[in-house]
C-alpha positions, 0 to 999 in steps of 0.5 A: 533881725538888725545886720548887728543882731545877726553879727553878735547872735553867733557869739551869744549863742557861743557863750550860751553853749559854755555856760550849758556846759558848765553846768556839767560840772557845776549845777549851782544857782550861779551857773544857771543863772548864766544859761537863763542870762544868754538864753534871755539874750538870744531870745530877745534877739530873735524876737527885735526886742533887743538891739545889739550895739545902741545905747538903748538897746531894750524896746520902748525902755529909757536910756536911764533904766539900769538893764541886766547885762551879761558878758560882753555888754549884751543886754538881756532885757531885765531891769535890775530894779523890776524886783518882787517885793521884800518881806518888808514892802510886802508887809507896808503893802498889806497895810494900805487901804483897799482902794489905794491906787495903782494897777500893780502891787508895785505901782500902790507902794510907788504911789503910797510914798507920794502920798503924806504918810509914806512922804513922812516915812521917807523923810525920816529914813533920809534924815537918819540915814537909815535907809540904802541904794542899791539900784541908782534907780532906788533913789528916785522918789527920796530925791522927789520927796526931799525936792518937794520938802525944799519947796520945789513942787514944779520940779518934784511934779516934772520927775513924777511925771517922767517916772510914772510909765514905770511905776507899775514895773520899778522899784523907785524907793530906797531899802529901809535899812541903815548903811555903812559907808566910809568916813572922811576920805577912806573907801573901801573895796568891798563890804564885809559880808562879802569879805566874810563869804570868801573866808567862808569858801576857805576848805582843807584841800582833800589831800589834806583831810586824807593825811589828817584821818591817817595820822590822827586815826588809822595810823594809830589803830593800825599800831594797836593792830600791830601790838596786839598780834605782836603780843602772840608773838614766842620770841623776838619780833619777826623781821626781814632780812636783807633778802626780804625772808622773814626772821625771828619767832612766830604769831599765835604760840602764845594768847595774852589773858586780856587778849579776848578784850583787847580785840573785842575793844580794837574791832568797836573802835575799828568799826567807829572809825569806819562810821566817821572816817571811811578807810582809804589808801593802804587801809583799804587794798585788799592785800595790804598788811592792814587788812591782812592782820584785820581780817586774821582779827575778825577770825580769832575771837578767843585763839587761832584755831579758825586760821591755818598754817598759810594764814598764820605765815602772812600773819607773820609776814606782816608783822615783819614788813611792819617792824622792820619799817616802823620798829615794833611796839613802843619803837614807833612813839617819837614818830607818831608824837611828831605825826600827832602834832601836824595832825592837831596843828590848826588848818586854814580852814579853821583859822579862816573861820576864826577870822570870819568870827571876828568880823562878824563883829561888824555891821555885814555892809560896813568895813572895818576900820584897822585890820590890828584887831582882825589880824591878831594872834589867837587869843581868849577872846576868840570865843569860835577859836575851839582847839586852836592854840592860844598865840596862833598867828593867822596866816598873811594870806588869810589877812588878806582876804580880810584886808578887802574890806578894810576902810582906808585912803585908797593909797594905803589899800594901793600899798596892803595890795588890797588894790592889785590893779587899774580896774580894781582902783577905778571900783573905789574911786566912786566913793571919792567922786561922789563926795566931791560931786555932792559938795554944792549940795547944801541939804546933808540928807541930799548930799547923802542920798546923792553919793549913794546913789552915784556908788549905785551909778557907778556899778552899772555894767557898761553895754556894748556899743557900735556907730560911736555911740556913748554910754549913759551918764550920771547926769541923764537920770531924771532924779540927778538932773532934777537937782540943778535947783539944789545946787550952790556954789562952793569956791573950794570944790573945784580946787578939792576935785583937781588935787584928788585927780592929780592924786588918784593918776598919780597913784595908777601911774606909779602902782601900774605903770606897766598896765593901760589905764582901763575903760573904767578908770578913764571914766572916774577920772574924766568924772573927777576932771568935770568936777575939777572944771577941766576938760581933756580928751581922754579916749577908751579903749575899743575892742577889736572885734568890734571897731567900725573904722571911725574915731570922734574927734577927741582922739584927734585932738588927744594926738594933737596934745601928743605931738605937742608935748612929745615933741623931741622924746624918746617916745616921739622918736621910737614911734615916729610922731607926726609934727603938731603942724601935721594936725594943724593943717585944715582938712576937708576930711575934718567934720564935727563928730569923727577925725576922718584924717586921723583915721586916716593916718591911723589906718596908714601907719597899720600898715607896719603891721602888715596887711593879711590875718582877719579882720579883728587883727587889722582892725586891732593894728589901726586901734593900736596906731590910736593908742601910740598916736594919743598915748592912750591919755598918758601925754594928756593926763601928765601935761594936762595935770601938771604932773610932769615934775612928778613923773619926772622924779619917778621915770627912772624907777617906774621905767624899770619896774615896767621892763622888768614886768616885760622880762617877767611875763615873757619868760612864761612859756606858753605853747597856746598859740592864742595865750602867746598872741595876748602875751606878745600884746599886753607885753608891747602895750607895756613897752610902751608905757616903759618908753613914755616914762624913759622919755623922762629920764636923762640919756644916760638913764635912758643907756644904763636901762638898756644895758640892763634890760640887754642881760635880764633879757639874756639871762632869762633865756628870750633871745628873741626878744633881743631885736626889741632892745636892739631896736630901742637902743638904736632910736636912743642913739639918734638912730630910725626905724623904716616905714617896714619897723626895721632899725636903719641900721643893725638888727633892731625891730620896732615893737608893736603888739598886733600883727596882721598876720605871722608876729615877728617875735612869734615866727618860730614858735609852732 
């Protein structure tokens, strides 16, 4: 087994081990999907077959092939395209010649829509586009069929060629079925069947149900129950006085004429009551006044002779308990009238289902395009609304949970909240890149089938990966290569692209400014910057646990952007940016793949951090010194698109957002010693986007902040917190840290968010 197989297997099995555990309590179909994922994952390791860390890691398989991949970026070895065939491929396969060619059932429909007929089918689909992509994979032989319909039958063959080891394995044609996709420039961020599912999940809490049979079903037997044992009552109702002994005139002295009927009807409804609704609570305990006056019930069919003097006396006293809490019969009408309208008062659920119903009005892989209709009071037209009252209105939350699938520029979605973070954004964002990306298509059929299939791309879970390797690309698919000779040029395109990166940073900035862009996003953006014909060294995001000590060069170039365009900043200032003559000098260290002084430098400056912990914390400090030193593409994004104006205006604003979005998750007690950790770390990576965008504001800006950052920090009870402010404070007025992080004067502290070894701000915490 490889040195990184027998590194990763002990987290493998772990996870294993959770998703055995989980099916405990869960046995559904997702839960043991998981276990046969993990168990795939170790056995594929056991036996060579997967690699952990490269960027092929399944024996004898193409980087193209779309793998399955579990958490954390391990590889089970399944292709997500070996399917088994869909009723409707089983149906074309059936109708083929018996000889058709092919050494499986797979291979002979692959071949068959290379043949003339099935060429025939496919061009239809693509011109009506009745046809969808799931797996990138799926458009494969669409593009050799649309190639060899332009003319370009050497290109059609190369493809064919590079296709054909995995012919007998892969589905490479698209599913015949029309598919809904956004208009102009909406996207949307899931389809609504999925939007339908969640509404679908919605249930009334057990809680709920419970209080509902009470109110709507055993209260008002239980006051029948009553009434019929006070009509046997000679004299006033019994009572309780104030020392808890019963007053007032005795049960069964007197028997109603319709007294036989009226029990005989309580005991059919009590028993029908117990068939739908089986009785819990103070209606089922076994001393209770309920089952005290039940089981008296259940023994006097015509009259109390069955009962003796004792049984009759707890007659009495829980006739007595009732009427002096609730008041005797007819006394209780306003209550139970009040209790009877929260019981018809329709719940989420139902509304839920109301909402699901006027969706479903929708194509299921489609959205919609105005949530007007969906959000709607309850009307005639609802046709699943049942008992629910006309003029209804349907609860925020649930419009919500419909808004996922609303079709809309993905600044609106940013402003409705259907957009709640970086990641979600960068899920929506291939929609717009795969509009831009086939703009020199000319053939609408290719440019059609082009942005389906970069969505597709686009949903490829990335692999984990070490030795500085690099995810697959869009571009290293043989059927999207195959294209070049397609391709015209559009004078508008790059123009279209570069507005459209300016904007969708802008929008992560503004929406999120407390929050990294994710690795997810970086890669959309730094699509969109290819095809805006702009290059920028943008850098992800490394984890920890699995950091090999060495940068490529586009991290040092990032930091030499930085220093650059920080120079005499705030942020500059706070973190101690090295000089731009600093990257300038020639290194020997400096080679064509890796930054060996940046890391170096990087490696250096970790040292603050201290120099005990584990590994993970060490390596964690040097990879945050990475992200101070290049911004994390901050610096990069804002001088490089020209956004500096832009952020200026905002700087104010954003900066307070993000300090306050410190104060808020800092006031969050957490007792776990890992959840503090995490905290203390999404709180400094926060603060230094929070010092970035001060860098933008005038200093007296910069000063008011931090008198109010100093009382909402008071105010919210994190004292400890204070040598942070203190600290920036002391940089913006000219003051420095020491190599240690300590202000030069006073009690401030540098913040960083690794420590190798016990955190400053966590020193007291046990």
């Amino acid at each position: 087994m490889p040195e990184q197989n027998r590194a990763a297997s002990g987290y493998a099995a772990a996870q294993w081990a959770k998703a055995v555990a989980r099916t405990a309590e869960d046995a559904g179909d997702s839960a043991l999907e998981k276990v046969r994922r993990w168990e795939d994952v170790l056995a594929g390791m056991a036996s060579g077959q997967i690699a952990v860390g490269a960027r092929t890691p399944v024996a004898d398989t193409p980087a193209w092939v779309t793998l399955e991949v579990a958490h954390g970026g391990f590889a089970t070895g399944r292709y997500l395209a070996e399917a088994p065939l869909s009723e409707d491929e089983a149906a074309r396969l059936a109708e083929l010649p018996a000889g058709a060619p092919g050494e499986s059932d797979r291979d002979r429909l692959n071949l068959w829509y290379l043949g003339d007929a099935g060429r025939a089918e496919l061009l239809q689909a693509l011109r009506s586009g009745r046809y969808r992509v799931e797996v990138p994979e799926e458009a494969a032989l669409a593009v050799a069929v649309l190639l060899l319909d332009a003319g370009f039958a050497e290109q059609t063959l190369e493809l064919v060629a590079e296709l054909r080891p995995l012919m007998h394995r892969l589905r490479f044609s698209p599913r015949l079925e029309p598919a809904a996709r956004p208009a102009g420039m909406a996207v949307r961020l899931v389809p609504v069947s999925e939007a339908v599912a969640a509404l679908r999940v919605v249930r009334m809490p057990a809680q709920l149900a419970t209080m509902r049979e009470t109110l709507g079903v055993w209260n008002p037997l239980y006051d029948r129950l009553v009434e019929l044992w006070c009509s046997t009552v000679d004299g006033e109702l019994p009572q309780l006085d104030e020392h808890g002994s019963v007053r007032g005139g005795w049960p069964c002295r007197r028997w109603p004429a319709d007294w036989a009927y009226e029990r005989a009807r309580w005991l059919d409804d009590y028993a029908e009551a117990c068939r739908n609704h089986p009785p819990s609570g103070r209606h089922a305990k076994r001393k209770s006044n309920f089952t005290r006056l039940l089981g008296a019930l259940q023994a006097c069919p015509d009259d109390s002779a069955a009962l003796s003097p004792r049984e009759v006396g707890w007659i009495r006293r829980a006739l007595a308990n009732s009427v002096t809490r609730h008041g005797g019969p007819g006394a209780r009408d306003e209550v139970r009238a009040r209790q009877a309208g929260a019981v018809t008062a329709p719940t989420y659920a139902a509304l839920a289902e109301l909402l699901a119903a006027r969706l479903g009005g929708y194509p299921a892989d489609g959205g919609v395009p105005s949530l007007d209709p969906i959000a709607a009071a309850v009307s005639e037209q609802d046709t699943a609304a049942g008992e629910i009252p006309l003029g209804t209105a349907i609860p925020a939350h649930l419009v919500e949970k419909a808004a996922r699938a609303l079709e809309a520029p993905v600044d609106e979605l940013v402003r409705r909240g259907v957009i709640t973070s970086g990641d979600v954004l960068a899920r929506v964002l291939p929609q717009l890149t795969s509009r831009f990306a086939s703009a020199d298509l000319d053939d609408p059929a290719l440019a059609e089938l082009f942005e389906q299939t970069y969505t597709a791309f686009r949903r490829r879970r990335s692999l984990l990966l070490l030795n500085l390797e690099h995810q697959v690309s869009f571009d290293e698919l043989p059927w999207v290569r195959s294209l070049d000779c397609c391709r015209s040029s559009r004078p508008n395109g790059e123009l279209a692209a570069y507005r459209a990166l300016q904007q969708g940073t802008m929008l992560a900035l503004t929406s999120f400014p407390h929050a990294l862009l994710p690795n997810p996003l970086i890669r959309e953006i730094g699509a969109l910057a290819t095809l805006a014909g702009v290059r920028h060294p943008l850098v992800d995001e490394v984890a920890a646990d699995i950091f090999m000590g060495t940068f490529t060069k586009k991290w040092r170039d990032a930091a030499e952007l930085a220093s650059r365009t920080m120079s005499g900043t705030l942020y500059a200032a706070y973190y101690d940016l090295p000089s731009e003559s600093q990257w300038a000098q020639p290194s020997r260290k400096r080679m064509r793949r890796t930054a060996d002084d940046f890391a170096e430098l990087c490696a250096e400056r970790a040292g603050e951090a201290g120099s005990s912990g584990n590994f993970v914390a060490r390596n964690g400090a040097v990879l945050e010194q990475s992200q101070i030193l290049t911004t994390h593409n901050l610096a990069v994004l804002v001088h490089g698109l020209d956004l500096t104006d832009q952020v200026r205006e905002r700087a104010p604003e954003l900066a307070r957002r993000t300090f306050d979005w410190v104060v808020r998750r800092l006031a969050q007690r957490t007792d776990d010693h890992h959840a503090a950790l995490i905290q203390v770390k999404n709180v400094a990576y926060a603060w230094r986007q929070a010092i970035f965008l001060l860098g933008f504001c005038d200093p007296e800006v910069q000063l008011s902040q931090v008198r109010e950052l100093r009382e909402e920090v008071r105010a919210h009870g994190i004292a400890r917190f204070g040598p942070a402010v203190e600290g920036l404070a002391h940089v913006i007025g000219g003051g420095r840290f020491t190599a240690s992080g300590v202000a030069s004067q006073g009690s401030g502290r540098r913040l960083l968010g690794w420590a190798a070894g016990r955190h400053w701000y966590l020193q007291n915490i046990g």
